[in-house]
VOLUM-711072 format. One record per residue (C-alpha): x, y, z. Coordinates in steps of 0.05 Angstrom, whole numbers, padded with zeros to 5 digits, always signed. Each point is the difference from the previous one (the first is absolute). Example, Ala and Ser with C-alpha at 12.3 -4.5 7.8 and 13.67 -1.06 7.14 Angstrom:
+00246-00090+00156/+00027+00069-00013/
***
This chain:
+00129+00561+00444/-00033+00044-00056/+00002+00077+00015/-00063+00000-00025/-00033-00045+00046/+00033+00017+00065/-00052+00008+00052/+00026+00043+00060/-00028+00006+00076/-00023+00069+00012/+00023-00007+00074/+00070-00030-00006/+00057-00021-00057/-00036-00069-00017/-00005-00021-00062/-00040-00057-00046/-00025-00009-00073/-00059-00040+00027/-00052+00036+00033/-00035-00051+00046/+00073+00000+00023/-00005+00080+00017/-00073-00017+00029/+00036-00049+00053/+00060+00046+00023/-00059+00060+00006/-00037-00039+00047/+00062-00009+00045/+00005+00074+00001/-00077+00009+00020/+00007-00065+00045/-00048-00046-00037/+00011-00070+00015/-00068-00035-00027/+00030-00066+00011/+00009-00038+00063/+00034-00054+00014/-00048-00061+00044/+00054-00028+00039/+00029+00068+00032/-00005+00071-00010/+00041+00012-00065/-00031+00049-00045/+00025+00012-00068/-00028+00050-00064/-00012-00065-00051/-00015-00068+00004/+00060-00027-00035/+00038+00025+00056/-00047-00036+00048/+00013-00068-00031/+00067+00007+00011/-00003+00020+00074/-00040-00067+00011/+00052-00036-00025/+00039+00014+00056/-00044-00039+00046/+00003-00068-00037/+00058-00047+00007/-00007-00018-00077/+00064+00017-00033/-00038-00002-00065/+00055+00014-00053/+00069-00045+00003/+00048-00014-00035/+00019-00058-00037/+00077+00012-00008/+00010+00013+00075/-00029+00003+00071/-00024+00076-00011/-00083+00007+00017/-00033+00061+00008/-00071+00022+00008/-00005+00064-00052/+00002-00014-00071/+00033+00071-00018/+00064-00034+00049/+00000-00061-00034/+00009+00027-00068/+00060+00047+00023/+00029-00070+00023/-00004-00037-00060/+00024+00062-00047/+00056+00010+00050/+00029-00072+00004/-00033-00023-00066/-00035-00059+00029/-00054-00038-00016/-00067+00014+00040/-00043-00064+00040/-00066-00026+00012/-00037+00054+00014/-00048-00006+00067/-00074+00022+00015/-00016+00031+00060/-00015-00054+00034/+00071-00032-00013/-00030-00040-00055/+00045-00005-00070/-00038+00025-00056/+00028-00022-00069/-00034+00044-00037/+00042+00070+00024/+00055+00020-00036/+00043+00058+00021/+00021+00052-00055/+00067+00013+00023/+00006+00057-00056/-00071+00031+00001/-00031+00052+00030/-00053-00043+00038/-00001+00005+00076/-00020-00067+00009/-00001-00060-00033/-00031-00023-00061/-00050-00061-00016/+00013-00045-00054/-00083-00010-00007/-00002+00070-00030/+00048-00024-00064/-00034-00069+00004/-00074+00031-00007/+00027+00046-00053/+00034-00053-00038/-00060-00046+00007/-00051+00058-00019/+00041+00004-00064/-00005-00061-00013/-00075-00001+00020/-00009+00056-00055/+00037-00035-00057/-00034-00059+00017/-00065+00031-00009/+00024+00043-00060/+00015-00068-00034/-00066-00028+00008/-00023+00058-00019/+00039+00007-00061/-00024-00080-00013/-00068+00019+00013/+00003+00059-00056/+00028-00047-00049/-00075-00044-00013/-00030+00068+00015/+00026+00031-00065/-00005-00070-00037/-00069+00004+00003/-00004+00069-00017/+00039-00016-00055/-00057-00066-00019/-00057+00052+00017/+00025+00059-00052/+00007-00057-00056/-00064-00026+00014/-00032+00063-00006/+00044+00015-00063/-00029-00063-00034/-00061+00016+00024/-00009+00070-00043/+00036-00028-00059/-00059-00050-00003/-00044+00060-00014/+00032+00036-00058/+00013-00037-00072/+00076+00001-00012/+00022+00038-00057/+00005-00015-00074/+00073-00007+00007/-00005-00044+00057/-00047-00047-00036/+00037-00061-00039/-00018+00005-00068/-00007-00053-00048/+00066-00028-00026/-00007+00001-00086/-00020-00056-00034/+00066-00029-00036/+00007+00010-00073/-00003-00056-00044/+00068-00021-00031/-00005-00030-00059/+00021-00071-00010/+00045-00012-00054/-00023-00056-00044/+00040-00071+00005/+00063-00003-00049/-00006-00061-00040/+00055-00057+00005/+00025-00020-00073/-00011-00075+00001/+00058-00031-00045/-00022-00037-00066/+00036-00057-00030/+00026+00021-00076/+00012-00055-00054/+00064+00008-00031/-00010-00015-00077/+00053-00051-00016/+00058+00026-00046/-00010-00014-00072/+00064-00031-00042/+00028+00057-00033/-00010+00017-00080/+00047-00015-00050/+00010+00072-00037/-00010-00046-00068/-00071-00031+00019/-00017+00077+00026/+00020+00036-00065/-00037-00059-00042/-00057+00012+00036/+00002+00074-00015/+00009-00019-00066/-00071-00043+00001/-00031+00048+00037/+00012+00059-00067/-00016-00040-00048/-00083-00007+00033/-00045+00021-00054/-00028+00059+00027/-00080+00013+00018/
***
């Protein structure tokens, strides 16, 4: 218990750190007992305490054991059992005597009685409830933007329609190709057939130097 938080009866040496706590033991001490029990004439200062006092006339032995014959009607007496010995607790019962599968006892917690299993079950399917729907919501985004997407193109198209693109933009006319001058056809020598003079006997050096002789003594022109 926190120093700080230590709440203290003006009237005697009791002591809490939860006030509705101090409100309770104050109205013992003024003798304020609100609530009333219908089956006799307890009175008590809360009605937690009341519930408790009812219990006493049923015949339910609500909380039992499942490691031995131990049963008990006060959840705060059951727990002390099964931290004690360690055991395992039971079906729990309704008021009625009827076994209710969805109460669980927090052996370890701080819970007077026990808990229901529907309170992690709802939470557990609310979850899933919520990423269900965040899914389809997330799939539902998906065309959304899509056509966002088709709508700001359109329009994007639509004012480039309106405005002449610019001179760099425009293809310009590719240059005609320069003409290459052919060179003119080589012509093939054609092979021509060459007569061969036959070979004349050979000269006698006598006959040629008479014949130079003849050809001196010419009378001249």
């Amino acid at each position: 218990m926190k120093p700080d938080k230590i709440l203290q009866c003006a009237k005697c040496p009791f002591v809490t750190e939860f006030k509705h706590h101090l409100e309770y033991h104050i109205r013992k001490h003024k003798n304020q007992k609100p609530f009333q029990c219908d089956k006799c004439s307890y009175t008590c200062v809360n009605k937690s305490m009341l519930n408790s006092h009812r219990k006493s006339h049923s015949s339910v032995y609500q909380y039992r054991c499942a490691d031995c014959d131990y049963a008990t009607k006060y959840c705060h007496s059951f727990k002390l059992h099964l931290r004690k010995y360690g055991h395992k607790p039971g079906m729990v019962l309704d008021e009625d005597g009827t076994p209710n599968p969805s109460l669980v006892i927090d052996v370890y917690g701080t819970r007077r009685g026990p808990k229901s299993k529907s309170v992690s079950g709802s939470s557990s399917s609310s979850g899933g409830g919520s990423s269900k729907r965040s899914s389809s919501n997330a799939a539902a985004a998906v065309p959304q933007q899509q056509q966002q997407q088709v709508a700001a193109t359109s329009q994007l198209s639509a004012a480039l329609q309106g405005f002449p693109l610019p001179a760099a933009a425009t293809a310009a006319p590719l240059p005609a190709a320069a003409a290459v001058p052919v060179p003119a056809p080589v012509p093939v020598p054609v092979s021509v057939p060459v007569t061969v003079p036959a070979a004349s006997s050979p000269v006698s050096p006598a006959k040629s130097v008479a014949g130079a002789e003849q050809t001196n003594s010419l009378p001249t022109a």
